[in-house]
N, C-alpha and C positions, 0 to 999 in steps of 0.2 A: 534140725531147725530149718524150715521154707523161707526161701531168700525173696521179698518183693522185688519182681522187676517190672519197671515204672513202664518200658514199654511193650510190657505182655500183652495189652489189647491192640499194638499196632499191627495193621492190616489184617484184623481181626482174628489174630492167632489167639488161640486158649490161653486161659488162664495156666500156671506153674499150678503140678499139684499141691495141692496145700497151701496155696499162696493167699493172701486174702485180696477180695477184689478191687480195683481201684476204687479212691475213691472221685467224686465228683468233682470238677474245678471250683475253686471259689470265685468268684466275680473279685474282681479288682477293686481295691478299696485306697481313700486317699484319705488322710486322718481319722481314720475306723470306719470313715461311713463309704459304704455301695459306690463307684463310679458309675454311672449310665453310659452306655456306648455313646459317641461323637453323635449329634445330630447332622439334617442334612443342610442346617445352618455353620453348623463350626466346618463341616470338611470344605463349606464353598467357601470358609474364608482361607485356610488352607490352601484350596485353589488358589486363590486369590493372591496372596503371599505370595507362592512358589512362582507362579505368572509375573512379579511386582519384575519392575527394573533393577531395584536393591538388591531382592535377592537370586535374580541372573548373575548383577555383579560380583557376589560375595562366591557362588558356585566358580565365577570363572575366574575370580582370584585362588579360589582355592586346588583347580583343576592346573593353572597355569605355571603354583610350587610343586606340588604334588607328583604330575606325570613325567616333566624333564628331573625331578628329583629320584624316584621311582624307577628310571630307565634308568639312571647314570650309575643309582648303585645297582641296580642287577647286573649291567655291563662290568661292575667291579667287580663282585663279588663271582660272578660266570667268569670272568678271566684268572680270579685267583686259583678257582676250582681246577681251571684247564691246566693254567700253567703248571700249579701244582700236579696232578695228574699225569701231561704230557712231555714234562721238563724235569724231574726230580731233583736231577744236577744241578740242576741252574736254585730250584731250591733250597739246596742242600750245603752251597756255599756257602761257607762262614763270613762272618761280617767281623764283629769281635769276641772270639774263644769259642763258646757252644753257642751262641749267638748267630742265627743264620740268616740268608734270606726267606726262607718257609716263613721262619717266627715272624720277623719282622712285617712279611705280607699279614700275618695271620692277627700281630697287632692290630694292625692298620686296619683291620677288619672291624676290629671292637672301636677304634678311634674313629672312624667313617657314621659307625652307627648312632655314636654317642653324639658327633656333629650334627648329624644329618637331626637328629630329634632337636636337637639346640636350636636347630637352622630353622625347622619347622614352627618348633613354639615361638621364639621371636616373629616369624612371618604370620605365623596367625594373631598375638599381641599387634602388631603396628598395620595389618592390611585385614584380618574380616574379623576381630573382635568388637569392634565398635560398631561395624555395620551387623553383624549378627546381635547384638545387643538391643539396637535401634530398631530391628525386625520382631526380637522377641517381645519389645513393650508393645509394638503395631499390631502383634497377632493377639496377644492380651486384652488390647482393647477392642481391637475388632469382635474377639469370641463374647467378650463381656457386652457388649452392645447385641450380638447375636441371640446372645442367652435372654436379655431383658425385651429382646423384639418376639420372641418364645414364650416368653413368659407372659407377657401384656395379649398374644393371640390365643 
């Protein structure tokens, strides 16, 4: 039985013997019907958007949790790695009965991460949901205005 593999045309390699050949993309469709590519109406409003002061803001609220967040558990997680790795002993002590420090680090790994998403979603709830929201209805209207100054020329 010939197994399709979907990226048999890339970089123009042959087709799999026996394989049948891809087929064409379909166009993107949104409630059944056809999307049309973005005109060079919607992408200037886009522009436009990305340009605004809102959404600078919202970009550098969201860079500003993000990268000291991002650094702080790499540094965790790289020091659990080492220690663990370069220290075993120091792992390998017991805390309470088979209960060690390894474990305990290796918790604290699962509990850092389950924070850390906690941490995040609150910060995106109370600092760029409301301004990401207030952006989305502005590009909504802007496209919808774009589409009918298209439409009308």
């Amino acid at each position: 039985m010939p197994i399709e593999d979907p990226w048999c045309h890339v970089d123009g390699a042959a087709p799999a013997p026996g394989a049948a050949p891809n087929p064409a993309p379909e166009p993107a469709r949104r409630n059944g019907q056809p999307v049309a590519s973005a005109s060079p109406a919607h992408a200037a409003v886009y522009l436009t958007v990305q340009r605004s002061a809102a959404f600078q803001q919202m970009r550098r609220r969201y860079r500003r949790f993000v990268l000291p967040a991002t650094a702080a558990f790499l540094v965790w997680y790289l020091a659990y790695v080492t220690v663990a790795t370069s220290a075993p002993a120091l792992m390998a002590r017991p805390l309470a009965g088979a209960f060690n420090v390894g474990m305990a680090a290796g918790l604290a790994q699962f509990a850092t991460t389950f924070l850390l998403t906690w941490a995040y979603a609150r910060h995106a709830r109370l600092r760029r949901d409301r301004l990401a929201l207030e952006l989305r209805w502005e590009t909504q209207d802007m496209t919808r205005t774009a589409a009918r100054r298209e439409a009308v020329s």
